[in-house]
C-alpha positions as CSV (number, residue, x, y, z in Angstrom):
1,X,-192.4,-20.2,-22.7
2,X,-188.9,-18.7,-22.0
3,X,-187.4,-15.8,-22.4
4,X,-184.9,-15.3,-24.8
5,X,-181.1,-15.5,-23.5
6,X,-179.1,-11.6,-24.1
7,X,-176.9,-11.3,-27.0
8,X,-173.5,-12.3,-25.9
9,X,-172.6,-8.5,-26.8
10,X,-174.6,-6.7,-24.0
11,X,-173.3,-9.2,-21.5
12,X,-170.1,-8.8,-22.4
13,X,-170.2,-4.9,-22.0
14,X,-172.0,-5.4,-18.6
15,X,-169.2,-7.8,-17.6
16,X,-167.0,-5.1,-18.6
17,X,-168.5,-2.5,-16.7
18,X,-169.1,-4.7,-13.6
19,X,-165.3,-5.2,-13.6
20,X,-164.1,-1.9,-14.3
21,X,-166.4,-0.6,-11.1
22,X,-165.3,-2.9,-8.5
23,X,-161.6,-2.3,-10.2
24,X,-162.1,1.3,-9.4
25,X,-163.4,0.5,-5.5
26,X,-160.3,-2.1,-5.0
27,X,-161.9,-5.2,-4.0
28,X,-161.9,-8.0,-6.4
29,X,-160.1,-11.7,-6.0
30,X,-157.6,-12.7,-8.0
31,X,-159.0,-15.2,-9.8
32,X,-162.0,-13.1,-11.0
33,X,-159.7,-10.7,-12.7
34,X,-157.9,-13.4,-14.3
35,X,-161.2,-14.6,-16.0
36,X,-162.0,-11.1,-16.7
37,X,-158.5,-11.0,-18.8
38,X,-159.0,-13.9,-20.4
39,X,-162.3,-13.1,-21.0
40,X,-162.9,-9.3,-21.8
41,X,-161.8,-7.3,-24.8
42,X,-159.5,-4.6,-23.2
43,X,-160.4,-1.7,-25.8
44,X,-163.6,-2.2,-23.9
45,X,-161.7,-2.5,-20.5
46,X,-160.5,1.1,-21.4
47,X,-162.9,2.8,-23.1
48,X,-165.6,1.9,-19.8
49,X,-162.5,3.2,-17.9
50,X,-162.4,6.6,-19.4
51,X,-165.7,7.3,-19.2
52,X,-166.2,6.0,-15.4
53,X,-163.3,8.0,-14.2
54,X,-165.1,11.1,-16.5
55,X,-167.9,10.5,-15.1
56,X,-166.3,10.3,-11.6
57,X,-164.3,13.6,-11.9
58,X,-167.3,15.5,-13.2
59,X,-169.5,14.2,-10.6
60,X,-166.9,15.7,-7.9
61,X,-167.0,19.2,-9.9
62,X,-170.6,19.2,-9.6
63,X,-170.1,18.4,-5.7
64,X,-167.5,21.3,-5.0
65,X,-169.8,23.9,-7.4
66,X,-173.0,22.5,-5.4
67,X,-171.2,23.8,-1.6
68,X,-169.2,26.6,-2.5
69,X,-172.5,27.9,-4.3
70,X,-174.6,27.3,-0.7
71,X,-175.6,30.1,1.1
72,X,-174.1,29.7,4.6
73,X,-176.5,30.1,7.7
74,X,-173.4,32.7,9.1
């Protein structure tokens, strides 16, 4: 009995994400992000792209907000 294989959709956007994150931290060969443009449908590339650097800029709001809003032990 095997498992079914995932619809070439959902790995696609996982690919997507996968290479928009480790675009974002700087470390990724050459070669991989050439198979990544040959690969990846870049209205995908962008739209993961908008909403991980969203997500990244409201996560640092929520940082700031979380110390200034500390009580300080002073």
């Amino acid at each position: 009995m095997s498992l079914p294989k995932p619809s070439v959709s959902k790995t696609a956007w996982l690919r997507t994400i996968q290479a928009v994150l480790w675009s974002f931290v700087g470390l990724r060969q050459n070669s991989e992000s050439q198979q990544d443009i040959e690969k990846l449908n870049p209205f995908h590339i962008i739209g993961v792209a908008i909403g991980a650097a969203l997500l990244f800029v409201l996560g640092l709001i929520a940082l700031v907000n979380w110390v200034v809003v500390q009580p300080s032990g002073l």
